[in-house]
C-alpha positions as CSV (number, residue, x, y, z in Angstrom):
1,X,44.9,-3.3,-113.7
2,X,44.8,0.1,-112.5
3,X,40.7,0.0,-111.7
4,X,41.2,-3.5,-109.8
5,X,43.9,-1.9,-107.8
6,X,41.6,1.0,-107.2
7,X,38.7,-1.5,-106.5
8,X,40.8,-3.1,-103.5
9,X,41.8,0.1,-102.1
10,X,38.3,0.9,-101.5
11,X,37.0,-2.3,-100.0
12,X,40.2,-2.1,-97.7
13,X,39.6,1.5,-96.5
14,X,35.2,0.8,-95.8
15,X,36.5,-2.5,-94.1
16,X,38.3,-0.8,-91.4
17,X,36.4,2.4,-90.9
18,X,33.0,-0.1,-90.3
19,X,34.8,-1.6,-86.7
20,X,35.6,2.4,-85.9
21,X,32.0,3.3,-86.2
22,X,30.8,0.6,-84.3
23,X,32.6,0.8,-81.5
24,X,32.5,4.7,-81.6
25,X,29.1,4.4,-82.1
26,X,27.7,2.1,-79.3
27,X,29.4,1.5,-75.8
28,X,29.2,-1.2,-73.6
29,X,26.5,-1.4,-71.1
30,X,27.6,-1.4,-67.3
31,X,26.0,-4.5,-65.3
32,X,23.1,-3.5,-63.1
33,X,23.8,-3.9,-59.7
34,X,21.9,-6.5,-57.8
35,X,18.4,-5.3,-55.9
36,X,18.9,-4.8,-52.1
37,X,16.7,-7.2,-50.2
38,X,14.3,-5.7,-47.4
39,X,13.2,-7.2,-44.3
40,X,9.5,-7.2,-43.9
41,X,8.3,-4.4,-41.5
42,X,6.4,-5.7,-38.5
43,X,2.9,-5.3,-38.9
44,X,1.6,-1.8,-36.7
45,X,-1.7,-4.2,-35.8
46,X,0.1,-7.5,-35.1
47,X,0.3,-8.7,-31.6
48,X,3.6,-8.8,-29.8
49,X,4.8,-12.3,-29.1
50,X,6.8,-11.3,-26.0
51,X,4.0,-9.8,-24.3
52,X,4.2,-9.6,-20.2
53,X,1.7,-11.8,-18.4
54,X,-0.8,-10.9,-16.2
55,X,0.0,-10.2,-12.2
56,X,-0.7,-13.0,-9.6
57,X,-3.8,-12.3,-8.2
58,X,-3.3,-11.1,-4.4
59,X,-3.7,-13.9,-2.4
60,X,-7.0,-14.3,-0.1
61,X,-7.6,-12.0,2.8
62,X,-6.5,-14.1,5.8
63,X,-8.1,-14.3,9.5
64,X,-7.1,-11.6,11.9
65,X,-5.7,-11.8,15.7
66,X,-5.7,-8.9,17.9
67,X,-4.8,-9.4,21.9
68,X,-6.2,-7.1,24.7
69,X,-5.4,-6.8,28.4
70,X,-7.7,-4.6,30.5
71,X,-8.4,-4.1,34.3
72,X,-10.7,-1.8,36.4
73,X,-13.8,-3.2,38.8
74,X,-17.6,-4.0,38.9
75,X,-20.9,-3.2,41.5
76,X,-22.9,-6.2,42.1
77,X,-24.8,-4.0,45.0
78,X,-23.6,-3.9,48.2
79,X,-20.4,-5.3,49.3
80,X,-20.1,-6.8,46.0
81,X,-17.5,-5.0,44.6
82,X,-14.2,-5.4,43.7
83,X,-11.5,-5.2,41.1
84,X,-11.4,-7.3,37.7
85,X,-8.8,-8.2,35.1
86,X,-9.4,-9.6,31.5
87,X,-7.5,-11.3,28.9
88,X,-9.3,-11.0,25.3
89,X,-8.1,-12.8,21.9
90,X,-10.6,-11.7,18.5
91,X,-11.0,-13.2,15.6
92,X,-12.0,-11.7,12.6
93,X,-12.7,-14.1,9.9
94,X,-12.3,-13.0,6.0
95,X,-15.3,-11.8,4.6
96,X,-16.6,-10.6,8.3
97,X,-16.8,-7.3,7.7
98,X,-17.8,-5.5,10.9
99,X,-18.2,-8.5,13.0
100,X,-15.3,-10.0,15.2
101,X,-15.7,-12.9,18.1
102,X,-14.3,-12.5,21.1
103,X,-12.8,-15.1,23.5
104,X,-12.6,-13.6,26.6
105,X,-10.9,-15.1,30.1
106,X,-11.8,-12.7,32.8
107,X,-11.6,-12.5,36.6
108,X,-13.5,-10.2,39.5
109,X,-13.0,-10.5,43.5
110,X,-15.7,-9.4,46.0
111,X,-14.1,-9.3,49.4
112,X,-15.7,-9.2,52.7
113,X,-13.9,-8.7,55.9
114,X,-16.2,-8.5,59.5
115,X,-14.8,-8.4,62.4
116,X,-16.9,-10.2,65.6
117,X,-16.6,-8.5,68.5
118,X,-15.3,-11.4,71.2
119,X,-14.9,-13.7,68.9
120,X,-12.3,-12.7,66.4
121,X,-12.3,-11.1,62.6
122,X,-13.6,-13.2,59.4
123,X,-12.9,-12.8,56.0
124,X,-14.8,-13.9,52.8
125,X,-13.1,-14.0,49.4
126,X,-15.6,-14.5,46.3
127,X,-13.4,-15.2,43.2
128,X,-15.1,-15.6,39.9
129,X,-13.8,-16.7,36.7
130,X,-15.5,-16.5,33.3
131,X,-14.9,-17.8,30.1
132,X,-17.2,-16.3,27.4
133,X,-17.6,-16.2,23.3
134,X,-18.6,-12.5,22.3
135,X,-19.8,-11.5,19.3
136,X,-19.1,-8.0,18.4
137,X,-20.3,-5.6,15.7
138,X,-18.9,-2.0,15.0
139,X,-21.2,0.3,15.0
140,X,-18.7,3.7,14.1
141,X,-15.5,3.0,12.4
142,X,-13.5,6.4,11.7
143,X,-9.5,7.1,11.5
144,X,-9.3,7.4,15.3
145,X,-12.4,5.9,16.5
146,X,-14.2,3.1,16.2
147,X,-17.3,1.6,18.8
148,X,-18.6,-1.6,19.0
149,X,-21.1,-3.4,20.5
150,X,-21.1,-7.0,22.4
151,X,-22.9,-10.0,23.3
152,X,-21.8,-12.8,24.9
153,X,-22.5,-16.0,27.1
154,X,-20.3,-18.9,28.3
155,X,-19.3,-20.8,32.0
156,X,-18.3,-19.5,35.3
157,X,-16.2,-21.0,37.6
158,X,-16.6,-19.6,41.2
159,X,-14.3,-20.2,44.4
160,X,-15.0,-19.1,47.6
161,X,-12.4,-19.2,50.4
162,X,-13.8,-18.5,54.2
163,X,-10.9,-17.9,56.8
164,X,-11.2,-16.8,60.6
165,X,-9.8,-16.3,64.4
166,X,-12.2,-18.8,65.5
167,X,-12.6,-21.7,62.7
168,X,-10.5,-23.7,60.2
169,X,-10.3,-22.0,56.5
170,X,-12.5,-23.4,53.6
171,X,-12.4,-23.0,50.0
172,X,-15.3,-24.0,47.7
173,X,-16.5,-24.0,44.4
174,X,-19.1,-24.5,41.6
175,X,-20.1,-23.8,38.4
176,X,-22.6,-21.5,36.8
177,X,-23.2,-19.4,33.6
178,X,-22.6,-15.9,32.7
179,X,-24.6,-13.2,30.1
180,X,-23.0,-10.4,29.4
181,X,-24.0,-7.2,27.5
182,X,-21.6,-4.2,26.7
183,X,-20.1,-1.5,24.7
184,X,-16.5,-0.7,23.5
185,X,-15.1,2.6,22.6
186,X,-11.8,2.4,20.3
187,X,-9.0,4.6,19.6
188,X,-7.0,3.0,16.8
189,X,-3.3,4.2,17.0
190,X,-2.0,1.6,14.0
191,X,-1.3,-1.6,15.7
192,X,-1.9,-0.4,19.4
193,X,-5.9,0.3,20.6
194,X,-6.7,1.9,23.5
195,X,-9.9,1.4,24.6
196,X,-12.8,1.8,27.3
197,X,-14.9,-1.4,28.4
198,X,-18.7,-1.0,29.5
199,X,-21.0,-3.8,30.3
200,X,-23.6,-5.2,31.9
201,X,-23.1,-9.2,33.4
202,X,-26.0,-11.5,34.6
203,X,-25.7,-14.9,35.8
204,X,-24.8,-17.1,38.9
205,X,-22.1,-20.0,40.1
206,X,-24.3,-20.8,43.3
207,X,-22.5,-21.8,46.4
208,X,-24.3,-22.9,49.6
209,X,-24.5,-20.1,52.5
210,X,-23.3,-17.9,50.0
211,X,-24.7,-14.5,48.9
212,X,-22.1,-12.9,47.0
213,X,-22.1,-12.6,43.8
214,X,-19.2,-11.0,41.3
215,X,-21.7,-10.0,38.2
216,X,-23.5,-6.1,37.8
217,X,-21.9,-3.1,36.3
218,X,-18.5,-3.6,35.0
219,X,-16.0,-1.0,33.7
220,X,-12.4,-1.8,32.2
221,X,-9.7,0.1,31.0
222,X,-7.5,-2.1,28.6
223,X,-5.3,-1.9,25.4
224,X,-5.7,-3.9,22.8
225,X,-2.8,-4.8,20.0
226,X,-3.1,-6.1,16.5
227,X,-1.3,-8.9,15.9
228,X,1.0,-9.9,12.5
């Protein structure tokens, strides 16, 4: 009796020191914690989606105006000489480059006054009015300077108005042709252009017992201005 009672001592005693040793032995594992999710890193290479777009293209180069008002006279030999006035519009197409066309409206005046001794004083008035297409070309284009050359042709419309003491007044007219030949020297000042007028003019309006004539050397002082 005394070995059985010493035989369930012992299994009691190694059956509770085995749970000790085991749970001395080995502790619980912690639970991992869960992996951190990345965003994918934009390609260095990869073209941007939001890119800008190109600029507009400037739009085309346009015609150009300019307007020019000069004055100053002419010498058609002898008493034909006078004053003269012209009104110019140019025209520079895109692409052009250095050639422009004129339209030009001008206007001269030979006058002739005699006075007839017992008879009384007569007066002859020779108007003349051009209208002409000019081609110019710049020859020297600098900052302040520019000079151009010009050709041009087109109608003339003459009147001629007789008055004296001794006779009723009259006032004719006809129409001829004009050629004219020139120069122009420039002085650009931004929008505004100064600038000296010589030329050359050949042609005829003939009137009947009339020997004036309102073409020769012609010189003009004028401004010219550039417009928007």
């Amino acid at each position: 009796m005394r070995w059985l009672a010493l035989l369930f001592l012992l299994s009691s005693t190694a059956a509770v020191a085995a749970p000790e040793g085991s749970s001395r032995g080995t502790s619980p594992k912690k639970p991992k914690a869960p992996a951190r999710e990345t965003s994918p890193k934009p390609s260095p290479t990869a073209p941007s989606r939001t890119g800008t777009r190109p600029a507009a293209t400037q739009s085309a180069e346009q015609t150009r105006y300019a307007l020019a008002l000069a004055g100053g006279g002419f010498y058609g030999g002898g008493f034909n000489r006078g004053p003269q006035g012209s009104a110019q519009l140019t025209l520079t197409p895109p692409g052009w480059g250095r050639f422009s066309i004129d339209v030009e409206l001008g206007w001269r005046l030979a006058r002739f006054r005699e006075d007839i001794p017992g008879t009384g004083v007569a007066v002859s008035a020779l108007h003349s009015l051009p209208l002409l297409a000019v081609g110019r070309m710049n020859l020297v284009r600098m900052a302040h300077l520019g000079v151009d050359v010009r050709v041009g042709v087109g109608p003339l419309l003459a009147l001629h108005h007789l008055s004296s003491d001794f006779s009723a007044s009259s006032v004719r007219s006809a129409i001829g042709w004009e050629l004219l030949a020139g120069a122009q020297l420039r002085f650009p000042l931004g929008a505004i252009e100064p600038f000296l007028d010589a030329r050359v003019g050949f042609g005829e309006a003939y009137i009947p017992f009339v020997i004036g004539r309102s073409t020769g050397v012609q010189g003009l002082l004028g401004v010219r201005y550039q417009l928007p």
